[in-house]
N, C-alpha and C positions, 0 to 999 in steps of 0.2 A: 085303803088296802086292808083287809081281814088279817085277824092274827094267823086264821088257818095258812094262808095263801103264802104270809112271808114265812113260817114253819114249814111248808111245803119245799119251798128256794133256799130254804136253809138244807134239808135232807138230800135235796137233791146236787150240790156243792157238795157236802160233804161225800155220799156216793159215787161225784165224779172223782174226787181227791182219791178216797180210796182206792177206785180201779186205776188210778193214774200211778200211785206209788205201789199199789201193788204190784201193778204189773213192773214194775224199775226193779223192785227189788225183786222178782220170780225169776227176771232177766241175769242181773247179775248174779244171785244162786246159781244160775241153771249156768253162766259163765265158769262161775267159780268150779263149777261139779267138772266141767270140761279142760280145765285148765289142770286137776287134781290127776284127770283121768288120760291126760294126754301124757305119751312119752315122748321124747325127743328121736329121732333118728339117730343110732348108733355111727359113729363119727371112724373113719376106717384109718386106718393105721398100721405099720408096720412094724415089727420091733425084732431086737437083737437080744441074743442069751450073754450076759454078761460072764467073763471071764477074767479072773486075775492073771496076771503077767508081770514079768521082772523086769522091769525099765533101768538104763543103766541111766544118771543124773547130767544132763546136760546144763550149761550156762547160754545163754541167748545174747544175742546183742548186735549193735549194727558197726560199720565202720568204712573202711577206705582201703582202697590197692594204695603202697607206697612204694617207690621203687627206691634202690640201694642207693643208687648214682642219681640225683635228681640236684640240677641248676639252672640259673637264671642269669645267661652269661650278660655282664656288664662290663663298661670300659673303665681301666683306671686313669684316662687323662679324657680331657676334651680334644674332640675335632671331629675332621669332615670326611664321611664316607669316601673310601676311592675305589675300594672294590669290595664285593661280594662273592667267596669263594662258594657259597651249599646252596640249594635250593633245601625247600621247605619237606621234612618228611626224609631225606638224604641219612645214608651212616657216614660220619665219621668215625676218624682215628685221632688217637692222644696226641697232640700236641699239631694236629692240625689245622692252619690258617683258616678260618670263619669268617673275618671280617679284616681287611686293611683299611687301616685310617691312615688320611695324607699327612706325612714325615718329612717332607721337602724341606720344612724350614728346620727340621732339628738335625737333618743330615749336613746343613748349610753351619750350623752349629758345632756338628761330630768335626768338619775341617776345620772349622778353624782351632778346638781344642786339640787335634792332633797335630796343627802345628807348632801351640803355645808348648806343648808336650815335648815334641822334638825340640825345641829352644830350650827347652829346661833340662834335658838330656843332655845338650851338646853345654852348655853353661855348668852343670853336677862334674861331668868328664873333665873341664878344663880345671874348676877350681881343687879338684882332686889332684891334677897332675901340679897343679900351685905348689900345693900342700906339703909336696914330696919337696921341693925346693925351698920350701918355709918361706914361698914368696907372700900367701895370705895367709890369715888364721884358720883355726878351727871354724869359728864363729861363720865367713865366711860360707863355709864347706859345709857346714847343717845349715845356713839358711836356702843356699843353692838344692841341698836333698830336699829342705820342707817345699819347694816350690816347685821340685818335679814330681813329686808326692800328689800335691794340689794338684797338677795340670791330668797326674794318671786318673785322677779323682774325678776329675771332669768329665776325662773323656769315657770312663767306664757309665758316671751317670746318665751324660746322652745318649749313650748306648743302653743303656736299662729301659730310658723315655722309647729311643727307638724302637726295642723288642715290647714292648708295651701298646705301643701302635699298632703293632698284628695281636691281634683278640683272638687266641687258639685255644681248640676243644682240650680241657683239663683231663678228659677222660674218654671212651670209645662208648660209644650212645649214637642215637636219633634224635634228629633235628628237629624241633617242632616248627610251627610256622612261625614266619619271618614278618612281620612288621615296619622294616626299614629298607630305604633305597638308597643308592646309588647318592651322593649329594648332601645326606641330611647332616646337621651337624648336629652331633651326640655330648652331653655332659657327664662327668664320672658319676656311676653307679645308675642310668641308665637300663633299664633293659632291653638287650636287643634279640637275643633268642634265647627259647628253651632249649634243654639237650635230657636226654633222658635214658640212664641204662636199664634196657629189664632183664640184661642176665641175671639176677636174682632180683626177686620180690617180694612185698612183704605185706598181709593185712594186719592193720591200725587198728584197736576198738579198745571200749572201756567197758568195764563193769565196776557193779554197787562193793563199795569196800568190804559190806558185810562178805565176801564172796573170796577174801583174800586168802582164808586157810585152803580152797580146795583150789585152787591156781596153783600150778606148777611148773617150771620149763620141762619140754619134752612129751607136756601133754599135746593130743591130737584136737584139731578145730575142723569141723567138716566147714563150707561157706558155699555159696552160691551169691550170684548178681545176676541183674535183669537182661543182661544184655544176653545172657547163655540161658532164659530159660529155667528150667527144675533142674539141670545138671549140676552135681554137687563138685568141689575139689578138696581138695585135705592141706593142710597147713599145720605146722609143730612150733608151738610157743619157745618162743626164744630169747625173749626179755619180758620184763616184769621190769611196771613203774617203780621209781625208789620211794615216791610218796604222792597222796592220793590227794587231789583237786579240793581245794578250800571251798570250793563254789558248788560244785556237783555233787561231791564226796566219791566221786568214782575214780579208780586206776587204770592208769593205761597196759594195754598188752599188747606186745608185737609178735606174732606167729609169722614163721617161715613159709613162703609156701612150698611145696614139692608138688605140682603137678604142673608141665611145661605141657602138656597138650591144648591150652587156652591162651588165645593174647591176652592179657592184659594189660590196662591203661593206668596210670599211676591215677589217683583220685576215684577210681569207681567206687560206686558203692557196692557195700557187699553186707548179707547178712552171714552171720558168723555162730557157730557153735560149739563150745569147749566141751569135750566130752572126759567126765572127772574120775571116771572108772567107780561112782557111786551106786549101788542099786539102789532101785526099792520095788515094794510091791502095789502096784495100783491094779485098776479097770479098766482098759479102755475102752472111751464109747466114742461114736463121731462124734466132732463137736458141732454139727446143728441138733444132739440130741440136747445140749445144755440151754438151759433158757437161764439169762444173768439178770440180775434186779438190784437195785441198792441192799434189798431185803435177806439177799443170799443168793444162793448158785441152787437152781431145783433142777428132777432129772422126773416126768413121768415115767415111771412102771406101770405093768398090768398086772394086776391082785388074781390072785389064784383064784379061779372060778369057781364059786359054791352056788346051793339053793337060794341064797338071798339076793347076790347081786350078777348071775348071771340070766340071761333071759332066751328063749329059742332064735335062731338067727333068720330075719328076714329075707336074708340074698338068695338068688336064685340060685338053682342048681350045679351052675357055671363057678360058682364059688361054697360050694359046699365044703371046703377045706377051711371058709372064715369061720371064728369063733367070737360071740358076743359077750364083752365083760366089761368093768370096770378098772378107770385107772387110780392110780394116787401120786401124791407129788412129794419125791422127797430130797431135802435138803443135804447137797453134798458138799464136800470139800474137794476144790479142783485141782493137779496140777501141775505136769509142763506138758505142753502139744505136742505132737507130732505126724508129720504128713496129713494133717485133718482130723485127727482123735485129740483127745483129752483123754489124761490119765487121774482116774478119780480116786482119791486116796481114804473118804470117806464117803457114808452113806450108801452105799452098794455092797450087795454080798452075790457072790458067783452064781450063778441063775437066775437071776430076777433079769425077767421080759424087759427089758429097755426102750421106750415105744422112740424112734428115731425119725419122724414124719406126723406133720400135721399140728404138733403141740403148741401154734395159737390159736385151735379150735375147742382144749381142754383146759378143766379145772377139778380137784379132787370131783370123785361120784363119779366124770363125763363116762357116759356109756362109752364100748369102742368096741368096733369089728377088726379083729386080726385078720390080714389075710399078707403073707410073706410071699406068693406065688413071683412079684416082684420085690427081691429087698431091695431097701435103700436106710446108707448106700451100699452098693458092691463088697461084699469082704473078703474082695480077691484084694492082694496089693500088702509090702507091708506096713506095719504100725511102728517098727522098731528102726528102722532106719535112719532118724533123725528128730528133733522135737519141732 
């Protein structure tokens, strides 16, 4: 082979090389050039004008219906069902029979001590009229009293045992359901029904001790439970713990309730709000405007529209009322809710655009089309009602 020929297969490799990387890099040039000159689609969005407002300071917290009159009737002796006065769900009255246990054998009892009794009666009577005669001693005549002492002794105690055998409601309540029949035999302490009064009631709940200077009796608790829905009720604090939980660090508070328009069931759950008569001054915005992160609490706004970062709006004529701008993200301080707002205590100043919809499609710069012709959400309804 000639020198010519392999110099020839060498230019021509090289040749191919060059058009082969040229062209790779002309391609991703001409990428890059389109990638510089592409804009994104303006990301549409909704936002709210930010406004301060005077919140009065709520406390939050969850707890429990209790009711005033609340037991667990149990027997104080053993034995065997003989009858059942209530059915399940029934009112009773104070000091009415619930349950009779069979007595048979202590009334088999009660006769014979009431006739040890009468012997001790008619035995006391005789050595007394002794006495007057100087036929016995003294000694006699106290042993005769201590023995009909002993016999009334008796007879009162099986009488105790007996009234002990009728298991009667301690108080005027409803019955809850029954668990025993007719037959069973029962051990002391036992339980065999609930009983429950809800003419007054009361919710249970705790807060963080830090919270104990703004507790008060006589302050107002709005609450609501799941069973009534969004319907609130009102309740007035009426005892405060004496000391606050080793384990949780929180204190207990028991509020009155005052609204008799709802049943309530001793145990519900309820969430609870102590309103401290505190103000202060927040923002509020809804709270799916808040995006949370380890990082901080951020709120997108829309940046006042200039020559730099606003651009002509693409939409058609049907939305000629949207506006194309940029957002930014700023870091607030949150804080307490209510009915679906968040009161923002930093990072907001009165008028700044609050974009309230779509904020995991932005980050600082995202273009965005305003168009409000639907807000969301609605800002009918109100904000100050509760947290």
């Amino acid at each position: 082979m000639s020198k010519r020929f392999t110099i020839s297969i060498v230019l021509a490799i090289l040749l191919i090389l060059v058009a082969v990387f040229g062209f790779y890099f002309l391609k991703q040039y001409k990428i890059q050039q389109k990638v510089k000159a592409f804009t994104p689609p303006a990301v549409p969005v909704t936002t709210l004008e930010a406004q301060s407002e005077q919140w009065t300071s709520t406390l939050t917290s969850v707890g429990h219906i209790t009711s005033d009159k609340s037991v667990s009737i149990t027997p104080q002796l053993a034995g065997q069902i003989l009858s059942i006065n209530v059915e399940s769900g029934s009112e009773v009255q104070k000091g009415d029979v619930l349950v009779q246990l069979d007595d048979r054998l202590l009334q088999a009892n009660l006769a014979t001590s009431k006739a040890n009794l009468s012997l001790a009666q008619l035995e006391y009577d005789r050595q007394k009229r002794l006495l007057k005669t100087h036929s016995v001693s003294q000694d006699a005549v106290d042993s005769a009293l201590a023995k009909l002492q002993t016999s009334q002794a008796d007879v009162q105690y099986i009488l105790t045992q007996i009234d002990f055998m009728k298991i009667k409601a301690p108080f005027h309540g409803t019955v809850g359901l029954r668990h025993i029949n007719i037959g069973d035999f029962i051990q002391p302490g036992e339980s065999l029904i609930e009983l429950q009064n809800r003419d007054k009631q009361y919710i249970d709940f705790s807060l963080p001790e830090r919270y104990i200077p703004q507790i008060q009796v006589g302050q107002t608790v709005s609450f609501n439970t799941d069973a009534y829905g969004s319907n609130r009720y009102n309740a007035t604090v009426s005892a405060i713990g004496s000391s606050v939980d080793d384990v949780s660090r929180n204190i207990d508070v028991r509020a009155t309730i005052n609204d008799s328009t709802a049943q309530f069931v001793a145990g519900m759950y309820i969430e609870a709000e102590v309103v401290t008569h505190n103000s202060q001054t927040v923002i509020p915005v809804p709270v799916v405007a808040v995006s949370y992160s380890l990082y901080g609490d951020t709120v997108f706004v829309v940046s006042h529209p200039d020559a730099t970062n606003s651009r002509p709006s693409s939409s058609s004529s049907a939305d000629a009322a949207a506006q194309e701008t940029v957002v930014e993200a700023r870091t607030v301080t949150v804080g307490s809710r209510r009915n679906g707002w968040v009161g923002i205590l930093e990072g907001l100043q009165p008028g700044d655009q609050v974009i309230t919809s779509n904020q995991q499609q932005l980050k600082k710069g995202t273009v965005v089309v305003v168009n409000n012709s639907r807000p969301f959400p609605a800002q009918a309804g109100s904000k100050t009602s509760g947290q």
